[in-house]
C-alpha positions in Angstrom: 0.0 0.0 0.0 1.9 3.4 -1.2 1.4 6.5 0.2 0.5 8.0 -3.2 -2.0 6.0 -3.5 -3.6 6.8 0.1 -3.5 10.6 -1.1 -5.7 9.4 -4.3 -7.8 8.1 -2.3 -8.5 10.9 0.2 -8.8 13.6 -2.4 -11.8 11.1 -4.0 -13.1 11.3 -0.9 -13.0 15.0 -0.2 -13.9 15.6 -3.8 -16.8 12.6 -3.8 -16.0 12.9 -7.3 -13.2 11.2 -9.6 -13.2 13.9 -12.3 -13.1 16.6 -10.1 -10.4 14.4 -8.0 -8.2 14.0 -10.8 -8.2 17.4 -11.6 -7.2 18.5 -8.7 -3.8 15.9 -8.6 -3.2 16.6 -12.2 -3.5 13.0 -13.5 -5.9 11.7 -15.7 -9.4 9.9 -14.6 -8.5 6.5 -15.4 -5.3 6.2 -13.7 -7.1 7.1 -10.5 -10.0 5.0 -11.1 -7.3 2.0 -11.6 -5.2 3.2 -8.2 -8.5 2.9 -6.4 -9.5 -0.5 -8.1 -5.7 -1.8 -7.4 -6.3 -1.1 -3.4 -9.8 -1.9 -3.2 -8.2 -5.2 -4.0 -4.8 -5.7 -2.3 -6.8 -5.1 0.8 -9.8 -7.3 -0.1 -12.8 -4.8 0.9 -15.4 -2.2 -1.6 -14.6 0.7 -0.3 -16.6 3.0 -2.5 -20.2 2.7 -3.6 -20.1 4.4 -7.0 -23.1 6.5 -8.7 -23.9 8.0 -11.6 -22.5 11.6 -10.5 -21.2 11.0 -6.9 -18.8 8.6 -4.6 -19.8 7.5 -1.5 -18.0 5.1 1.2 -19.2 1.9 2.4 -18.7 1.2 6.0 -15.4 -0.3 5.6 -14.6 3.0 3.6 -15.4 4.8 6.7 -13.4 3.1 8.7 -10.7 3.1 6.1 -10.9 6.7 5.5 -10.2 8.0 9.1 -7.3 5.3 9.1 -5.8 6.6 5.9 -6.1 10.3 7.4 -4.3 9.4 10.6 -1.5 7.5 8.5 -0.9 10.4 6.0 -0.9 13.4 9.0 1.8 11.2 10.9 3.9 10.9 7.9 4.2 14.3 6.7 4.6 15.7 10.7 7.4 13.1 10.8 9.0 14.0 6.9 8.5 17.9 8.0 10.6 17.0 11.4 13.4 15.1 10.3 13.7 17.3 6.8 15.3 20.2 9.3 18.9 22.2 8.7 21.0 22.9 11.6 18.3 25.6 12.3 16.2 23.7 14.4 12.9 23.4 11.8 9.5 20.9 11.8 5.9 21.2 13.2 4.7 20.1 16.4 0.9 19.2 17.6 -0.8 19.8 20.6 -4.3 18.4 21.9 -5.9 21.2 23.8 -8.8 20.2 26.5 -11.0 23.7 26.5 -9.4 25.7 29.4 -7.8 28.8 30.4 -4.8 27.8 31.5 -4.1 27.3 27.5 -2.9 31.1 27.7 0.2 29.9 29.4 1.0 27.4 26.3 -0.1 30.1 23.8 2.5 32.3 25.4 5.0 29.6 25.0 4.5 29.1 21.5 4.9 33.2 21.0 7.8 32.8 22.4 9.2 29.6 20.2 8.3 32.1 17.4 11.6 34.4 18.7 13.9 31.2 19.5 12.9 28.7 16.8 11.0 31.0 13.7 10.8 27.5 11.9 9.2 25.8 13.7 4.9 25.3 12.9 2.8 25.0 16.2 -0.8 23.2 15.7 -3.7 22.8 18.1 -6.2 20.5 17.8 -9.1 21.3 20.6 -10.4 18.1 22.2 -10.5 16.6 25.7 -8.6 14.4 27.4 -9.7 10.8 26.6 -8.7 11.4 22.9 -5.3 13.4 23.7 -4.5 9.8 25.3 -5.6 8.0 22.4 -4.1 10.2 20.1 -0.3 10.6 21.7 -0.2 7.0 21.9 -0.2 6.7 18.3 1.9 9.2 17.8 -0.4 11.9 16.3 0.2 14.5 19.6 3.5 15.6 20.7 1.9 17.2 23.6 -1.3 17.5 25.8 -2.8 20.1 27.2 -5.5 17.9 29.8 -8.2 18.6 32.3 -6.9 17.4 36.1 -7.3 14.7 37.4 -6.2 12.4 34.4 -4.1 9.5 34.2 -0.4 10.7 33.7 1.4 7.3 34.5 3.1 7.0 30.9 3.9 10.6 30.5 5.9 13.6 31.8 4.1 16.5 33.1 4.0 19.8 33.8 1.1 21.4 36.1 0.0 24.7 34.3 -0.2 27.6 36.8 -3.9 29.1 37.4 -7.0 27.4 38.2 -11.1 27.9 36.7 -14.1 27.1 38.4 -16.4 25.0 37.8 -20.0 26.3 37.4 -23.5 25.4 34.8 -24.2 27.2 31.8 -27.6 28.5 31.4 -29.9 30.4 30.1 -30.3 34.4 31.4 -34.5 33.3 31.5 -34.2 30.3 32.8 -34.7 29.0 36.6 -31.5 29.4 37.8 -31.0 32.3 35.3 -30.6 34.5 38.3 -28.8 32.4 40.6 -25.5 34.0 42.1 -24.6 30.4 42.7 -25.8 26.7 41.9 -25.8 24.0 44.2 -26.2 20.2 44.5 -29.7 20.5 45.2 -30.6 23.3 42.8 -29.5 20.1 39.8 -31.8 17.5 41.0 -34.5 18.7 39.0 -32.7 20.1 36.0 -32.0 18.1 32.7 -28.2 18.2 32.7 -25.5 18.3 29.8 -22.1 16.7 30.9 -18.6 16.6 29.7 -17.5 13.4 28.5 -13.7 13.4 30.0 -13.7 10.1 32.9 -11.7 12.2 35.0 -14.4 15.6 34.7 -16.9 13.1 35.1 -14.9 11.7 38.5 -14.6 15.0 39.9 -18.4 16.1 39.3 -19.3 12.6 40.9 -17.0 13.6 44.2 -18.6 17.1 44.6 -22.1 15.3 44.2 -21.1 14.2 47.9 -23.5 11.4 48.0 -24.2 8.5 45.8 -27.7 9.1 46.2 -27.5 12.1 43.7 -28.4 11.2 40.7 -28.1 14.0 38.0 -30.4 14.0 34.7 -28.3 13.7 32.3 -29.8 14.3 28.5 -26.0 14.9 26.6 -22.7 15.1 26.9 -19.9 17.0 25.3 -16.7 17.1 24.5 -15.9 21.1 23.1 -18.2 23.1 25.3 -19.1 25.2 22.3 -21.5 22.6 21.3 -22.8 22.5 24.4 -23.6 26.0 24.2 -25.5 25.8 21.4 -27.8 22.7 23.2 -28.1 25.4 26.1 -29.8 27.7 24.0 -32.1 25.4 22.2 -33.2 24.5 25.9 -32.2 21.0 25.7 -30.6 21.3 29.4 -27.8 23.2 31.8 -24.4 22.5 30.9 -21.5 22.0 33.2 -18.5 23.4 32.6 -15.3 25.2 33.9 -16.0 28.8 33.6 -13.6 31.2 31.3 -14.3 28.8 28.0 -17.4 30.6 26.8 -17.9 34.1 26.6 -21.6 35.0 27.3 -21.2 38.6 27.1 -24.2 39.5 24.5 -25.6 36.7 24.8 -29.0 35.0 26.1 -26.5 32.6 28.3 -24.9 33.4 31.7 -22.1 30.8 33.7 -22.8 30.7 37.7 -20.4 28.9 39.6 -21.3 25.7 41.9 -21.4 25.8 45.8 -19.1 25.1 47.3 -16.4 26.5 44.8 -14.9 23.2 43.0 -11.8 24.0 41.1 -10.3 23.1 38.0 -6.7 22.5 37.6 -4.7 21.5 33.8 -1.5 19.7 33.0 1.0 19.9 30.2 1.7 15.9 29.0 4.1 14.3 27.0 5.1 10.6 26.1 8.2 9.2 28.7 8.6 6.7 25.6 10.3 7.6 22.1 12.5 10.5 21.1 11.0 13.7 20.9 11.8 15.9 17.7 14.2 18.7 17.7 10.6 21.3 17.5 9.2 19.3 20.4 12.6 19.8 22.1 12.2 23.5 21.5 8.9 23.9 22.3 9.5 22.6 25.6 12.1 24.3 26.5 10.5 27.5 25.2 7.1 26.3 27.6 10.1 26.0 31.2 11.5 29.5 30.5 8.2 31.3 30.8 7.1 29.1 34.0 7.6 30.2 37.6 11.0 29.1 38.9 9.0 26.7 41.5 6.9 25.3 38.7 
């Protein structure tokens, strides 16, 4: 299976069109129809139902699709990292959870722009269940996660600063005018949760009791989403506060009683070499931190 032909394959799928795919790499139709026949059948699955006008995948096509994407992203981040000159050069990715405490790595990256000018910096906003997933494969040089989180395989760096956390509602709403929400003000409310286990552990403790059961109608994973279910009145979301800004809007954050803080951490993998960019970035993340950090 060559790369090339994995790039064929996802520009047919972005373009759900072989003309318009083949256009686009500059070959002609039929050698991309006969690239995509050749790997439908060196891996032995249809990949493509194919119309009149339009592709689309099958289910192994999918599946195959979001493999081939994953494959092709680590390849060129690890071509553009090892094709460096003694300038140290290449890109680096981070997984951001939704939080604050992202300021701090934002001002480390300005700062990589004045020590290492060639070196890309990427985000990719998640949570903390797919950072994990995601670094062990080798797509994330570093994580940006919610506390508490499983940091057993990986270095770590606590990020200074805490949030709170709090609900998102609406401003006409019941507890629109709340100055603070507490365990019992939930047990009536439909509620919209974030999907991270260790969020989820931390909500569960300030629960107090086992006994509290929250209504739960969604979960999230990017808190904007969430916002947007807030609105429509499908529920109150909790959240860490500082994430959404509801100025000039029909929402409004109030913070849970008693105060429960949030706390982030900086991972990275204790296994494998880390790139010359990762090495910079890193460095460039220990001069801006506190000396007792």
């Amino acid at each position: 299976m060559e790369l090339r032909v994995l790039r064929y394959f996802l520009t047919v799928v972005d373009e759900r069109n072989i003309t318009h795919a083949a256009d686009k790499l500059h070959i002609s139709q039929p050698t991309i129809s006969r690239q995509l026949r050749d790997l439908e059948d060196e891996i032995g699955v249809k990949l493509f139902e194919r119309g009149s006008r339009t592709i689309d995948l099958t289910s192994s096509g999918e599946y195959f699709v979001h493999q081939a994407r994953q494959i092709v992203a680590l390849t060129d981040k690890t071509v553009a990292n090892v094709q460096r000159t003694q300038e140290v050069s290449g890109s680096i990715m981070i997984g951001s959870a939704e939080a604050p405490m992202m300021a701090t790595v934002a001002t480390a990256i300005g700062k990589l722009r004045e020590t290492a000018p060639r070196v890309d910096a990427n985000i990719y906003s998640t949570d903390a269940n797919d950072v994990h997933n995601r670094m062990k494969t080798g797509l994330l040089d570093f994580g940006v996660v919610m506390e508490p989180t499983d940091k057993n395989d990986y270095h770590f760096i606590n990020l200074p600063g805490t949030t709170g956390w709090g609900v998102l509602v609406r401003r006409d709403s019941y507890l629109g005018s709340r100055a603070s929400v507490t365990v019992t003000d939930l047990q009536d409310q439909k509620v919209i949760t974030p999907q991270q286990h260790g969020s989820i552990d931390v909500l569960s403790d300030w629960l107090g009791s086992s006994e509290h059961q929250l209504d739960i109608v969604a979960t999230y994973n990017l808190l904007y989403n969430a916002s947007i279910m807030v609105t429509a009145g499908v529920g109150i979301a909790l959240c860490l506060d500082g994430i959404i800004n509801t100025a000039n809007t029909d929402l409004r954050f109030i913070p849970l009683a008693p105060r429960l803080e949030g706390h982030a951490s900086l991972i990275w993998p204790k296994t494998g070499q880390m790139s010359p960019a990762a090495i910079a970035f890193l460095k460039a993340m220990k001069d801006i931190l506190p000396k007792n950090e």
